[in-house]
N, C-alpha and C positions, 0 to 999 in steps of 0.2 A: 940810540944808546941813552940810558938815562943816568942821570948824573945825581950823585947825592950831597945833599945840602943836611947844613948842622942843625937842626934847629933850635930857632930862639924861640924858650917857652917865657920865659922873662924880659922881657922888653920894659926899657928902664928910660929916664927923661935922660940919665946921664952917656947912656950906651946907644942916643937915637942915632947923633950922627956917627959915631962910629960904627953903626950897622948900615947907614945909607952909604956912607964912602968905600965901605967891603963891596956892596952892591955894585955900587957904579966903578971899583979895579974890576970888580971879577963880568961885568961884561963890556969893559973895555969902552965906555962913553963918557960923556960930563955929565948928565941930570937924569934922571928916572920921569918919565911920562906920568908914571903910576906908581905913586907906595902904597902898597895894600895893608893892612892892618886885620889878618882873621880870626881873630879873638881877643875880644876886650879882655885886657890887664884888669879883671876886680872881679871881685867874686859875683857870681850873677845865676839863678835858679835855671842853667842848661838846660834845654830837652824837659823843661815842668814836670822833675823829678818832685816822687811824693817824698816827704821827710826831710827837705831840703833845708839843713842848719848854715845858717847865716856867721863865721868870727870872725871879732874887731882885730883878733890877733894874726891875720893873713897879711900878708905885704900887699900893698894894690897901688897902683895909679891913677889916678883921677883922672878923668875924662877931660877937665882941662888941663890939668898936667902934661899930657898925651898933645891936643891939641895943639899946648902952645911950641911943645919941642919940635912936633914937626911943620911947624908954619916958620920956625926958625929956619928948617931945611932948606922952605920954600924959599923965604925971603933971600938966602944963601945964592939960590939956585940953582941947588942939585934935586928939588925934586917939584914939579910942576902940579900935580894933583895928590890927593892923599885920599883914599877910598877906604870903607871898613865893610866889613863881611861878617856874620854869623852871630848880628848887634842885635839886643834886645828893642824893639819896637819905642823905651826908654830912654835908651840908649844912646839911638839912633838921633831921635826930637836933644836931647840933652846936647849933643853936638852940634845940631844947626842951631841952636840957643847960643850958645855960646861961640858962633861966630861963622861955624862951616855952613855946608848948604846942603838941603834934602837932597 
């Protein structure tokens, strides 16, 4: 049976842990092994679409912003590793920069 989840297309520094504590009610544990992260929060040239416009006027989170909310989690100890998925090759180096690991 497959079960449908809300999705969070916005993922916010202020709404982290309260989407990690939904998590860990809704499968009945204390800590998450793995937070996955599959789509950076910022505007980013997807799929090397041609005509791709760049605005200042998009809401975005920063990669350290991002970061530092869920090493918050960590430190808390509801979430042990934090993984990202579908990152720009950028993206990716940008967050072992600033502290995470390749």
């Amino acid at each position: 049976m497959m079960r449908r989840f809300a999705r969070i297309w916005r993922w916010t520094v202020k709404t982290s842990a309260q989407h990690s504590d939904a998590s860990l009610k809704r499968l009945n544990t204390d800590y998450l092994d793995l937070y996955q992260l599959h789509w950076p929060q910022r505007q980013t040239n997807y799929f090397g679409k041609l005509g791709y416009q760049y605005s200042e006027t998009t809401a975005q989170v920063t990669l350290l912003e991002t970061l530092e909310a869920l090493t918050e989690q960590v430190r808390a100890g509801k979430i042990r590793y934090i993984g990202v998925s579908n990152e720009t090759a950028w993206g990716r180096d940008a967050l072992s920069a600033a502290g995470g690991e390749a």
